[in-house]
C-alpha positions in Angstrom: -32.7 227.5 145.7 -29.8 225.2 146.6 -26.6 226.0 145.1 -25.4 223.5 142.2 -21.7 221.8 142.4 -19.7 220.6 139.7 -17.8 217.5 140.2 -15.9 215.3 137.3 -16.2 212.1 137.4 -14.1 209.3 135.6 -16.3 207.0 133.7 -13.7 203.9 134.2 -12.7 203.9 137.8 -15.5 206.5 139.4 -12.6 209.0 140.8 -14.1 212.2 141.9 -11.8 215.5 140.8 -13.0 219.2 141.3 -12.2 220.2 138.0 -11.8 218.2 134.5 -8.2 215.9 133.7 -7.2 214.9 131.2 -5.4 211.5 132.6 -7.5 210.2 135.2 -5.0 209.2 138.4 -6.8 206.2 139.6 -6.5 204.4 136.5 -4.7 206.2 133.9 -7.5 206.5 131.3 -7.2 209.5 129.4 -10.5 211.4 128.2 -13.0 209.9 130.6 -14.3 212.8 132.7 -17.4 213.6 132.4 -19.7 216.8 134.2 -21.9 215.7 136.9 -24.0 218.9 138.9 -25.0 218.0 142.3 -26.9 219.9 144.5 -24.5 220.7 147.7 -26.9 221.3 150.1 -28.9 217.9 149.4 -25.6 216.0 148.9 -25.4 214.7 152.6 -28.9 213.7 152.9 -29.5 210.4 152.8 -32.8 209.2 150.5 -33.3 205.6 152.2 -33.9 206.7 155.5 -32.6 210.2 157.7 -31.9 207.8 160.5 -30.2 204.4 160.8 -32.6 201.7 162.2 -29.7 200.4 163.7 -27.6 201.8 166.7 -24.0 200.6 166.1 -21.0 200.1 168.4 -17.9 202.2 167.1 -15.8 200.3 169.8 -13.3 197.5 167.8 -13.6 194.3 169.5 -10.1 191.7 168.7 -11.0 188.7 166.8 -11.2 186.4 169.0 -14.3 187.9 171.1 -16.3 187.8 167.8 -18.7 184.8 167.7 -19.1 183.5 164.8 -22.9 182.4 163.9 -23.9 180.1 160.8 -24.9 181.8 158.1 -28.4 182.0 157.1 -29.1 181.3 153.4 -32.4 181.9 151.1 -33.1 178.4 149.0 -34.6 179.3 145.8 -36.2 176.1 143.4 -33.5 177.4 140.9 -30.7 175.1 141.8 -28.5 176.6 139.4 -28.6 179.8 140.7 -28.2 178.4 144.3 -25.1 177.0 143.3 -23.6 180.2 141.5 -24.7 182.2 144.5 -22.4 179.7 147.0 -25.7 177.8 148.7 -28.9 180.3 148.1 -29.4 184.3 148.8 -27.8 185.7 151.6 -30.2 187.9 153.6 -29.0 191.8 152.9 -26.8 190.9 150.2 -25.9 192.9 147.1 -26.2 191.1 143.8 -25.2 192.3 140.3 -25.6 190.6 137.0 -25.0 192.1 133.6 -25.3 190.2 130.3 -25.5 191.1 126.9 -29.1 192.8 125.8 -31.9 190.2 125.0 -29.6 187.3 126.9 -32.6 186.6 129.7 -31.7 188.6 132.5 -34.7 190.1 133.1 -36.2 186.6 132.2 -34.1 184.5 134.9 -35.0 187.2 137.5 -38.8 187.3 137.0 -38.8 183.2 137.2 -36.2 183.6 140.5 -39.1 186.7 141.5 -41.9 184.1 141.1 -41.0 181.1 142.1 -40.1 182.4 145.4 -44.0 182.5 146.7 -43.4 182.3 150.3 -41.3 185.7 150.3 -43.0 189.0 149.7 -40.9 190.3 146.2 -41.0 193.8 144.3 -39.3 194.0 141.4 -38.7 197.6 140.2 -38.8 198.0 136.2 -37.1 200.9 134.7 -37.5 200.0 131.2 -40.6 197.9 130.7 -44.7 198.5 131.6 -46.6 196.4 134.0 -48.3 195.3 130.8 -44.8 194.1 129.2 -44.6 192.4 132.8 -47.5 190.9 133.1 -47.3 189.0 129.7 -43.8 187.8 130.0 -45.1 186.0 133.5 -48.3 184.6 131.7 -45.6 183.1 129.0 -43.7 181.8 131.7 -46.6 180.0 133.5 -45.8 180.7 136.8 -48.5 182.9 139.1 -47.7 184.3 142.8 -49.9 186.1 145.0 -46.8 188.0 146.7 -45.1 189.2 143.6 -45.6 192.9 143.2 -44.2 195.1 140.6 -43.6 198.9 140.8 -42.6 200.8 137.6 -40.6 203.5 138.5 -36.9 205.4 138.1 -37.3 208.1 141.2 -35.3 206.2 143.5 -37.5 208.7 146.2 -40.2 207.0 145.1 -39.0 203.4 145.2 -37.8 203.7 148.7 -41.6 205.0 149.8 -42.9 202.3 148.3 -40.4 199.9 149.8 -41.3 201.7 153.5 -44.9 200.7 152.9 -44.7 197.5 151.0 -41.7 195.8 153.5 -40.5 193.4 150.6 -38.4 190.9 151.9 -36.5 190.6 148.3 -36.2 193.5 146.2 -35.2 193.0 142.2 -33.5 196.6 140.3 -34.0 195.9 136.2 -31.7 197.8 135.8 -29.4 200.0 137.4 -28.3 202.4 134.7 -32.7 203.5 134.6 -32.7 204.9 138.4 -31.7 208.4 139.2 -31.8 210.1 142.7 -33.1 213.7 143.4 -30.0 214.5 144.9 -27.8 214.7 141.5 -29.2 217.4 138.7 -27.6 215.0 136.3 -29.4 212.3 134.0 -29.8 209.0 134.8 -27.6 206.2 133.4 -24.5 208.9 134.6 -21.5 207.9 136.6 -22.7 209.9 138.9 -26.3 208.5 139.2 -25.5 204.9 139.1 -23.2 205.8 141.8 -25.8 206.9 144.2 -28.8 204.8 143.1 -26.5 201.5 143.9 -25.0 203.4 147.3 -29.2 204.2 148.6 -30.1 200.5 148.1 -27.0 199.2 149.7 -27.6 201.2 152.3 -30.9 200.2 152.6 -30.1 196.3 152.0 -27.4 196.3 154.8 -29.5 198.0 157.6 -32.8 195.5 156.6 -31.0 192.6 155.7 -33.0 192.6 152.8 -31.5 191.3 149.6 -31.4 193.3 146.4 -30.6 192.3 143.1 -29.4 194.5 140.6 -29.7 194.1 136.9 -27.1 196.3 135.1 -26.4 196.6 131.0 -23.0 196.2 129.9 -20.6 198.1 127.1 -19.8 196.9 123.7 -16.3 195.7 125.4 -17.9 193.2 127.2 -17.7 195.0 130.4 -20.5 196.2 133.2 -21.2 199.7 132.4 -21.3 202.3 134.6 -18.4 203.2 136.8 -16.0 200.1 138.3 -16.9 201.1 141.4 -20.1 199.9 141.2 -18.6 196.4 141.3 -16.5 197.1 144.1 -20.2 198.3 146.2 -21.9 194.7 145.5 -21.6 191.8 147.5 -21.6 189.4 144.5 -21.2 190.1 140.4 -22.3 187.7 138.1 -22.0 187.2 134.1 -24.8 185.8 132.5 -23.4 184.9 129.2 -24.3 182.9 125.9 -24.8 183.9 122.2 -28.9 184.9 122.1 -29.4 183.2 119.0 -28.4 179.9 120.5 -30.4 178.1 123.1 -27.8 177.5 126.1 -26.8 180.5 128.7 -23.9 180.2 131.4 -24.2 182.0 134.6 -20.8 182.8 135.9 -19.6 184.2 139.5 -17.0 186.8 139.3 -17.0 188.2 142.3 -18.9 186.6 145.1 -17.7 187.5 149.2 -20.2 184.6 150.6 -18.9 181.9 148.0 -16.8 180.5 145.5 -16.1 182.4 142.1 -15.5 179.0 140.4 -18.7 178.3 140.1 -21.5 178.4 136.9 -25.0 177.4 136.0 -26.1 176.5 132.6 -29.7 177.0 131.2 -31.2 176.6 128.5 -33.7 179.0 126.8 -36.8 178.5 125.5 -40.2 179.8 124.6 -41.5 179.3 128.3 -38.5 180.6 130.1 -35.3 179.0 131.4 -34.7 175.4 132.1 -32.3 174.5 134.3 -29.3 172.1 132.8 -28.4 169.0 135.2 -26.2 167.2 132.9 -25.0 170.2 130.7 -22.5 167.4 128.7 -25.3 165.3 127.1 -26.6 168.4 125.5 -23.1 169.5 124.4 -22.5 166.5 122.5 -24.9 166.3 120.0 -26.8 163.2 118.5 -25.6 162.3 115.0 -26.1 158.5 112.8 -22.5 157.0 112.8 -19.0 158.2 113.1 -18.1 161.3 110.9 -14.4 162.8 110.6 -13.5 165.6 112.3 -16.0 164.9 115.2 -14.1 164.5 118.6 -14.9 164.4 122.4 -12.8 166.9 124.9 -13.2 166.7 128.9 -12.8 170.5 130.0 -13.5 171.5 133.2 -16.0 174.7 133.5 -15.8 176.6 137.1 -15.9 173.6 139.3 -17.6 171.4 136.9 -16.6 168.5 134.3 -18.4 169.3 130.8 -17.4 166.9 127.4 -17.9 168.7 124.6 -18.5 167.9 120.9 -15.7 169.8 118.8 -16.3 169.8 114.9 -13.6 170.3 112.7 -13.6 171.0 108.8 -10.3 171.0 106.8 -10.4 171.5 103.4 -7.6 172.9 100.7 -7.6 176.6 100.4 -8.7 177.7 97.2 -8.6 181.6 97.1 -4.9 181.9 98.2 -4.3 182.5 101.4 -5.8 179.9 104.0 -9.0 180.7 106.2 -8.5 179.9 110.3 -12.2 180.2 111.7 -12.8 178.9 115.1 -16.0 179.7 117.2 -16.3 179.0 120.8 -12.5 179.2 120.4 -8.9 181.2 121.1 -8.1 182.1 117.5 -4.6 182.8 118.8 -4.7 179.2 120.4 -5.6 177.5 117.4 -2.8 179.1 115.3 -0.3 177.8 117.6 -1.8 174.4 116.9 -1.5 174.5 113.5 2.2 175.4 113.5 2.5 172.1 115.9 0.8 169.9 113.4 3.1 171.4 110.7 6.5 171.6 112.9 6.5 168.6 114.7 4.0 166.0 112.9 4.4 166.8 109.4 1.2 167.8 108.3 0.4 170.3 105.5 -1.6 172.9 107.6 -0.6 176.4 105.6 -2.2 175.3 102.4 -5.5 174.1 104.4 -8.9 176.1 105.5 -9.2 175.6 109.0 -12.7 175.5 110.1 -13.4 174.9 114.3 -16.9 174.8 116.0 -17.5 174.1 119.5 -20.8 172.4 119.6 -24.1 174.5 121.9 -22.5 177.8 121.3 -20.1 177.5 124.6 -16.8 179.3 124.9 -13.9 177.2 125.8 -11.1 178.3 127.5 -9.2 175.4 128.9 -6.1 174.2 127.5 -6.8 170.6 128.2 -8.6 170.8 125.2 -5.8 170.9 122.9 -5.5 167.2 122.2 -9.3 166.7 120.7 -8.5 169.7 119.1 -5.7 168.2 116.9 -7.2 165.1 116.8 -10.2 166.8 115.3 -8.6 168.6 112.6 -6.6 165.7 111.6 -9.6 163.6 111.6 -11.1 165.9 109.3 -8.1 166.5 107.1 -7.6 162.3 106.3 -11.0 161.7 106.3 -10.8 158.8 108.9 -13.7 158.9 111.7 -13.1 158.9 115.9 -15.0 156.5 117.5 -18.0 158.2 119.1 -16.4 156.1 122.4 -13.3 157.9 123.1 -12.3 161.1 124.5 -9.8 163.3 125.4 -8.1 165.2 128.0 -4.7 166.8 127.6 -3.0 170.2 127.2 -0.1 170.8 123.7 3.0 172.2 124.1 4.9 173.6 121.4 7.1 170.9 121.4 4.3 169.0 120.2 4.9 166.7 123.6 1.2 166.4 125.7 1.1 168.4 129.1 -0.4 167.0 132.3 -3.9 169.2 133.3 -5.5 169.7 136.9 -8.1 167.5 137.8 -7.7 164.9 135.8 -10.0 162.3 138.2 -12.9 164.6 137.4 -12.8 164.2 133.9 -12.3 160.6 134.0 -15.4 160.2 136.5 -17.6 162.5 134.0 -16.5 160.5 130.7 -17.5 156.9 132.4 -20.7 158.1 133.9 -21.4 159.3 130.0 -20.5 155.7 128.7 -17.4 156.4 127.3 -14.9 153.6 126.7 -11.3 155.0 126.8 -10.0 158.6 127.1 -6.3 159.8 126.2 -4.6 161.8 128.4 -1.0 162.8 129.2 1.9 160.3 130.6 2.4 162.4 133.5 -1.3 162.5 134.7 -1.3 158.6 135.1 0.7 158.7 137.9 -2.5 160.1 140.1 -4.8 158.5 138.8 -6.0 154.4 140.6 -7.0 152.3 137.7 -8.9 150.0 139.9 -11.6 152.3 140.6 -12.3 153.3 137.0 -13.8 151.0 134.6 -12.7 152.8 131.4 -9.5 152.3 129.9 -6.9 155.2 130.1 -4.5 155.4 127.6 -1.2 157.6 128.3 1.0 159.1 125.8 3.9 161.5 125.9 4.0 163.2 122.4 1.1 164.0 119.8 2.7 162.2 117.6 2.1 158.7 119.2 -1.6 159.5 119.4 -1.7 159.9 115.9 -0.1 156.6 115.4 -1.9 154.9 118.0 -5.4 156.1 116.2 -4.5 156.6 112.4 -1.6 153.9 112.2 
């Protein structure tokens, strides 16, 4: 019988250590080692293959005796994805994506899975039967003769069936369900996920098949497992999106064949997920005339212009001390905008509940909101409705003066094509901007307070 080895690993970074720390000296976390026992006479064998199908040159050749060849993509019908991914799946890539339980990642890669008919796919479930399966594809109403699913978590076992079956896309849900023979540990460990996600790189690189991994994440927010995992992966993407709302973001964080400024927007329903097009006429909801507090912001998502409906609701405070309840946005943010309106324009805000919505459940991050922001609250507070024509693009200081913000022409572009007939911006984006080949009117300003005056009197 082989004779077991105990290592420590850190569950933050993945550092290895013979014996149990305290501080880990990778990263400085304290308490995070935990017991893994490996078997040291099985720890060098490899479970994907004994041999590499490849024979490699260890010579190093200079740069410029390297030829370099176009890059071979996989199109899927899921244009959203294709665009996250930087043009389609690369052949032998390495793909995460976590997201929060019950957000559709399973979902999104069973459609991806079956939509692909020409390409032979296995998708390995850890956590659900080939019954559980086989119904969630009958709801979606999609059907492919070379889509085969293998339930298993012996990664021994997958690789067999991978050997006889020659996929040419292979889908992991998830990666915290696989253990390898090789580790005495259970599966979900540091140690485990570890291996599981070295085998099928290993076997992804020397096939050039692509693998996608689905992986769970912690209550922080973060991917579980160790942060080495997302160092091993090609690409690591964030599917995002409250479940009890309808729209889902797909975000790159980490992508070595694209751009990480990229996202996809879907939008859930009962026969799986539909892609978005034009992701700002559903963020701007329908409604029968003006109301107060409604505005229009253009914010700029990855590479992307969205406008988005923000509500506001400002009402006395009755119970003493003043409620400040934004969703979709910085809480931190939108005290600093309430000390503007107060400081610099005058306006009662300490004595006022402050409620703040962005509309379809998104998160909004960009500062360039700021302006539709005030404007909303102040809306609300005087009861005078924003035309349902004009929007807004500018960035608050804390002087109360308006900011310039990137991309300016974008915006613009994406508030004509919606119909929109003037936007508000900042003094010091008009200077890039050519009025003659935009038909809506720009308005510049250079403090808040001129806004104000401009749309209140």
């Amino acid at each position: 019988m082989a004779k077991p080895k105990t290592v420590y690993y850190c569950q933050s970074c993945g550092y290895e250590s013979a014996k149990w720390l305290g501080k880990c000296p990778s990263c400085n976390a304290w308490n995070t080692f935990v017991e893994e026992i490996i078997t040291k006479e099985d720890i060098t064998k490899n479970e994907w293959r004994q041999e590499s199908s490849r024979t490699k040159s260890i010579k190093a050749k200079a740069l410029s005796d390297i030829e370099a060849s176009p890059e071979i993509r996989i199109l899927t019908i899921d244009d959203e994805l294709n665009r996250v991914l930087g043009g389609g799946i690369v052949p032998g890539s390495l793909t995460l994506i976590g997201g929060e339980p019950g957000i559709g990642k399973s979902t999104l890669m069973l459609q991806v899975g079956l939509q692909l008919k020409s390409l032979r796919v296995l998708y390995v479930s850890g956590e659900e039967s080939e019954q559980q399966i086989k119904m969630r594809a009958d709801r979606l109403g999609i059907s492919s003769n070379n889509f085969f699913i293998l339930t298993e978590t012996n990664s021994r076992n997958i690789f067999l069936s991978i050997e006889s079956l020659q996929p040419q896309l292979v889908i992991i849900d998830s990666i915290q369900t696989l253990y390898s023979p090789i580790m005495d540990s259970a599966a979900g460990s540091i140690g485990q996920v570890r291996q599981s996600a070295g085998e099928l790189m290993k076997f992804a690189k020397e096939t050039d098949t692509p693998v996608f991994l689905i992986g769970h994440i912690t209550k922080d927010g973060m991917l579980a497992g160790p942060k080495v995992l997302e160092h091993m992966v090609d690409t690591v993407l964030q599917f995002e999106g409250d479940r009890h709302l309808a729209y889902r973001i797909l975000r790159t964080t980490k992508n070595r064949f694209g751009s990480t400024s990229e996202i996809g927007i879907y939008e859930m329903l009962g026969t799986g997920l539909r892609e978005v097009s034009n992701p700002s006429e559903i963020l701007i909801s329908q409604k029968d005339g003006n109301l107060s507090g409604v505005t229009i912001g253009a914010t700029i998502e990855g590479n992307r212009p969205l406008l988005i409906e923000i509500q506001s609701l400002v009402s006395p405070a009755s119970y003493g001390t003043p409620q400040r309840t934004p969703t979709g946005f910085d809480q931190k943010r939108l005290n600093m905008l309430l000390a503007v309106l107060e400081k610099r324009c005058g306006f009662r805000m300490g004595t006022q509940d402050v409620f703040l919505n962005m509309a379809g459940g998104i998160k909004v991050e960009d500062p360039a909101i700021d302006l539709a922001v005030c404007i909303s609250m102040i809306s609300s507070m005087e009861e005078i409705p924003v035309s349902d024509k004009i929007c807004f693009a500018a960035e608050i200081g804390l002087g109360g003066e308006l900011r310039a913000v990137n991309r300016i022409e974008q915006r613009i572009s994406e508030s004509e094509k919606l119909g929109f007939e003037e936007i508000y911006i900042s003094k010091f984006n008009q200077k890039s901007i050519d009025l003659k080949k935009t038909s809506i009117r720009v308005k510049a300003f250079g403090k808040l307070t001129e806004v104000f005056q401009d749309l209140f009197g």
